[in-house]
DRENDO-1510 file (C-alpha; in Angstrom, 1 decimal, always signed):
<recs>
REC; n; res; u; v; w
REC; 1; UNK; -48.7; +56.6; +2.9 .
REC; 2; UNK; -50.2; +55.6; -0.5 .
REC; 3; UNK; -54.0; +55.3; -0.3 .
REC; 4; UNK; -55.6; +52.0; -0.5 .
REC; 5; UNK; -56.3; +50.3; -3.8 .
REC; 6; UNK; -59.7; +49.7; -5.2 .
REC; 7; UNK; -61.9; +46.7; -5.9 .
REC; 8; UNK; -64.8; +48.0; -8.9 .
REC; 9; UNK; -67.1; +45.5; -9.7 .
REC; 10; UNK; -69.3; +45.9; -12.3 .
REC; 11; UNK; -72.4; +43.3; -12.5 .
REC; 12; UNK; -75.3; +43.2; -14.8 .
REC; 13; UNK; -76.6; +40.9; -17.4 .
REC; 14; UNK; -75.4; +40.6; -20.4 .
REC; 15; UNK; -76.1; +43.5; -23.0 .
REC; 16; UNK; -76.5; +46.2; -20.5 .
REC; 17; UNK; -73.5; +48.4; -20.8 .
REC; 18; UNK; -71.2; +46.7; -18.2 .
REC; 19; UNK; -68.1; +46.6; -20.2 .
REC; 20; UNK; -68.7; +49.9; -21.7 .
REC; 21; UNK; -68.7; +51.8; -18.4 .
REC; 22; UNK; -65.8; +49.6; -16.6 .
REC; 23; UNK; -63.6; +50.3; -19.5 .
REC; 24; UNK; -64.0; +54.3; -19.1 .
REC; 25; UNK; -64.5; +54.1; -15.4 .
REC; 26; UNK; -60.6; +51.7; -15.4 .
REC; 27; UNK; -59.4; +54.2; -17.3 .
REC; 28; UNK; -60.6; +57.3; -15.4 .
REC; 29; UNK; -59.1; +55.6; -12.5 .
REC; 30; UNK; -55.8; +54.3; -14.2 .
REC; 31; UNK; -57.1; +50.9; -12.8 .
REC; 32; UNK; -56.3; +47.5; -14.5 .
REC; 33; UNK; -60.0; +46.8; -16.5 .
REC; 34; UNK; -60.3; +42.4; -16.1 .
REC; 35; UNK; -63.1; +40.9; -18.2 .
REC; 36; UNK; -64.2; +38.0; -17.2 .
REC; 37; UNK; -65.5; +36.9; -21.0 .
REC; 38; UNK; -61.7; +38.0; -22.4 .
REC; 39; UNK; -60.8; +35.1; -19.9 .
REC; 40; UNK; -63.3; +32.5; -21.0 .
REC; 41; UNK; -63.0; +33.6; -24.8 .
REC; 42; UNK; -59.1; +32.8; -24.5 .
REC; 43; UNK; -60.1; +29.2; -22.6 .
REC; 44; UNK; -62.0; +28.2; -25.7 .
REC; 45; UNK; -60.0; +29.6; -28.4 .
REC; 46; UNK; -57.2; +27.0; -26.4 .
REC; 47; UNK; -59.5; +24.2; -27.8 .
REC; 48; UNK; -61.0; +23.4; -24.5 .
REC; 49; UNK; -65.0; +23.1; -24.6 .
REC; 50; UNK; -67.4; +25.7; -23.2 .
REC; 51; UNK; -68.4; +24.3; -19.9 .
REC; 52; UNK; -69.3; +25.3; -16.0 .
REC; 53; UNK; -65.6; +25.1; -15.4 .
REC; 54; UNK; -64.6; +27.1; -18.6 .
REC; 55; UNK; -66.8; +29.9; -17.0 .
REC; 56; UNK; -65.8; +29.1; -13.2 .
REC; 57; UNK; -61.9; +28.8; -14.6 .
REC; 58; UNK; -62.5; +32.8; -16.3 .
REC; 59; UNK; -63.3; +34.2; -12.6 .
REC; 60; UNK; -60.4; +32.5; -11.1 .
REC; 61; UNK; -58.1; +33.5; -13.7 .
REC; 62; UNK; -59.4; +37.3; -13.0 .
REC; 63; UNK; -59.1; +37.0; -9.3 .
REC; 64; UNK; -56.0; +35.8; -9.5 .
REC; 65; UNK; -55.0; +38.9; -11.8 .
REC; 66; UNK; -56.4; +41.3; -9.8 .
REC; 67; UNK; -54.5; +39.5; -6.8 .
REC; 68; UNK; -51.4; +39.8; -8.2 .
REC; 69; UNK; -51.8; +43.6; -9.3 .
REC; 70; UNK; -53.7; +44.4; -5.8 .
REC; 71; UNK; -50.7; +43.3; -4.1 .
REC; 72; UNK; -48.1; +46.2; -5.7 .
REC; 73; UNK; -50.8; +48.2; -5.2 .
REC; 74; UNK; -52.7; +49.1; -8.4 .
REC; 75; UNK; -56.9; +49.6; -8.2 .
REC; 76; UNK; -58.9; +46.8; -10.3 .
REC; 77; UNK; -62.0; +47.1; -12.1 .
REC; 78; UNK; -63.8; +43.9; -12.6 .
REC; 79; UNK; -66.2; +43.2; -15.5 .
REC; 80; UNK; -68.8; +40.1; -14.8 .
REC; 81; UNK; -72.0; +39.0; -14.7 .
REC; 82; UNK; -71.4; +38.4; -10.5 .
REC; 83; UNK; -74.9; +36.7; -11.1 .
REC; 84; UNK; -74.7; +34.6; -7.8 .
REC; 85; UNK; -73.2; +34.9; -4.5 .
REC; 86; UNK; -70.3; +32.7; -5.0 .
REC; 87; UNK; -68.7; +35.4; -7.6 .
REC; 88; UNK; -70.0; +38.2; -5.2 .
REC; 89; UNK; -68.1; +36.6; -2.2 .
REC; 90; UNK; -64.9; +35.9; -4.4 .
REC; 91; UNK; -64.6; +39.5; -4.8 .
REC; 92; UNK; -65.4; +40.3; -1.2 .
REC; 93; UNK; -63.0; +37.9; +0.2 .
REC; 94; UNK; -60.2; +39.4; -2.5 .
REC; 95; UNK; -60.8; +43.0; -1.3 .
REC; 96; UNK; -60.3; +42.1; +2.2 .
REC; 97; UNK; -57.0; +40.2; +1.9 .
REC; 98; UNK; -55.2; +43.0; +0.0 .
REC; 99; UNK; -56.8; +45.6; +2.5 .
REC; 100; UNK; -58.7; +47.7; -0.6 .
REC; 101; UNK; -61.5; +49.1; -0.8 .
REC; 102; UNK; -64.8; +47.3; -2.8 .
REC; 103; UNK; -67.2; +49.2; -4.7 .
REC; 104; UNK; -70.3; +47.3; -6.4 .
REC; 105; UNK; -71.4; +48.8; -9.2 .
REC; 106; UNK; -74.6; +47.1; -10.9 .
REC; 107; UNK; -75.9; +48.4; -14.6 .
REC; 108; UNK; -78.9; +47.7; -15.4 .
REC; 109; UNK; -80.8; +48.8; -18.5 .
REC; 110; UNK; -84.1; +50.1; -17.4 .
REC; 111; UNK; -85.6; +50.1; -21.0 .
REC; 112; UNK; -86.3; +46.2; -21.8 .
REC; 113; UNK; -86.8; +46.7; -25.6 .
REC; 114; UNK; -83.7; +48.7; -25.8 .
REC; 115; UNK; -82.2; +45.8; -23.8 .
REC; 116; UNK; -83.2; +43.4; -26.2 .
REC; 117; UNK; -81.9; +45.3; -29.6 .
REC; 118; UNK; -78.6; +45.4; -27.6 .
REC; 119; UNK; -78.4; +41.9; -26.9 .
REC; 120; UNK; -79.8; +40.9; -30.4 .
REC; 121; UNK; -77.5; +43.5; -32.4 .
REC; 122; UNK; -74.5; +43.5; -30.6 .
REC; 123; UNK; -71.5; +41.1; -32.4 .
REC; 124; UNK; -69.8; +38.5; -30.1 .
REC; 125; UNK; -67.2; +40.9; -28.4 .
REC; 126; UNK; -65.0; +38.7; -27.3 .
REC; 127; UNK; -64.8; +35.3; -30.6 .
REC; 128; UNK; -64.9; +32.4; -30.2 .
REC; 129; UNK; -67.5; +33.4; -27.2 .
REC; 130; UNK; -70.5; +33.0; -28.6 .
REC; 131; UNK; -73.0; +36.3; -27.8 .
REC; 132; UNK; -76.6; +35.1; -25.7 .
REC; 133; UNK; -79.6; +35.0; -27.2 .
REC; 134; UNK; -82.7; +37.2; -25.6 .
REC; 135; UNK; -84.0; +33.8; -24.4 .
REC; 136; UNK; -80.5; +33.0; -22.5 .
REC; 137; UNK; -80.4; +36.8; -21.0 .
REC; 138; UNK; -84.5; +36.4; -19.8 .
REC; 139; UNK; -83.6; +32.9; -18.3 .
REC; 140; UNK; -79.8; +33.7; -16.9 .
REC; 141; UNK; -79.7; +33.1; -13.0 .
REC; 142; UNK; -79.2; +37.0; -11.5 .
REC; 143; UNK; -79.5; +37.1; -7.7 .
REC; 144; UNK; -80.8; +40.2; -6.3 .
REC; 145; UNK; -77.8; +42.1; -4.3 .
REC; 146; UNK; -78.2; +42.0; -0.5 .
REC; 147; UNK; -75.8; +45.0; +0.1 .
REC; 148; UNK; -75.4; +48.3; -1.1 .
REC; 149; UNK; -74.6; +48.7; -4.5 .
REC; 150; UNK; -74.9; +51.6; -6.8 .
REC; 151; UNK; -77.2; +51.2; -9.3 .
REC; 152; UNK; -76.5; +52.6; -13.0 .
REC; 153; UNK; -79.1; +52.6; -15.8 .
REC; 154; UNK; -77.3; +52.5; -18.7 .
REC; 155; UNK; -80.0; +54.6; -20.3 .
REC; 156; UNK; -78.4; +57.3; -19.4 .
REC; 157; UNK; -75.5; +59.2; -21.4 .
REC; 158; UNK; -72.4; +57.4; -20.9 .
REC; 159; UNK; -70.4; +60.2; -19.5 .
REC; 160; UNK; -72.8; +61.0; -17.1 .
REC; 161; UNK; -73.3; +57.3; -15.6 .
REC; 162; UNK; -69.1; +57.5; -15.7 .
REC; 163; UNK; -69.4; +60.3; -13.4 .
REC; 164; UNK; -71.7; +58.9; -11.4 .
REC; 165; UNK; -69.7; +55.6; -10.5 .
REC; 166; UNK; -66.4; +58.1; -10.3 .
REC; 167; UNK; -68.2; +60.3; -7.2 .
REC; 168; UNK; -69.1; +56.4; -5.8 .
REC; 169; UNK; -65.4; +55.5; -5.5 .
REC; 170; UNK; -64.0; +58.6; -4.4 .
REC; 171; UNK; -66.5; +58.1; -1.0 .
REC; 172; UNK; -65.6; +55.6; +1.9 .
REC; 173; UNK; -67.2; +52.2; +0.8 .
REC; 174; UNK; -70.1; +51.3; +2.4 .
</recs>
């Protein structure tokens, strides 16, 4: 019997690392790696205007993604702000109906000036997505979790917080 597949989500404000890590940790896993902005990016480069419901349409598009690969069977790693609870339950509700198993992971980056460079330095990864300002990040809703997640600091070396999330998902989730 083939084991179950996997539901990694990745959450964190912008400019943390997020993407960084869920790319190595989907490919470590030989999971399918779904960004959320990739999603949105592609929604406005379509002509439509950035909006609540260009942002609300980029989760469904993933979740619908990740459906569609979850049922053949392939692992998914998510990559998303999953700021509130109505993300957090979208990806909840997904694991459950394809029978996988859910890991949270959330990156943080526990050094707030090193934050800050990122955010301020980093070039708009995904055009025509505009990249936040410090301001936006400071002021963006972010819920605190209210079940067990691993927590990353992204100050850490790469490879070593990869590690760290690989030894996560290789346990029963919680």
């Amino acid at each position: 019997m083939a084991p179950a597949p996997q539901v990694v989500v990745f959450a964190g404000l912008p400019g943390t690392g997020k993407s960084t890590l869920a790319r190595a940790v989907a490919g470590r896993l030989g999971a399918l790696w779904l960004r959320v902005d990739t999603i949105e990016a592609a929604l406005l480069a379509a002509g439509l205007p950035r909006s609540f419901e260009t942002g609300l349409a980029a989760y469904l598009g993933v979740r619908d993604v990740a459906a569609d690969h979850l049922a053949m069977g392939r692992s998914v790693v998510i990559d998303a702000v999953n700021g509130v609870e109505e993300g957090r339950r979208m990806w909840r509700e997904l694991a459950r109906e394809h029978r996988a198993e859910r890991y949270v992971v959330e990156v943080v980056c526990g050094d707030p000036t090193e934050h800050r460079r990122r955010v301020e330095g980093r070039t708009p990864p995904t055009p025509p997505l505009p990249k936040p300002t410090w301001e936006e990040v400071l002021h963006r809703e972010y819920l605190p979790w209210t079940e067990p997640v691993l927590r990353v600091d992204s100050t850490a070396p790469p490879e070593e917080s990869v590690e760290r999330i690989l030894g996560y998902c290789s346990r029963p989730p919680a």
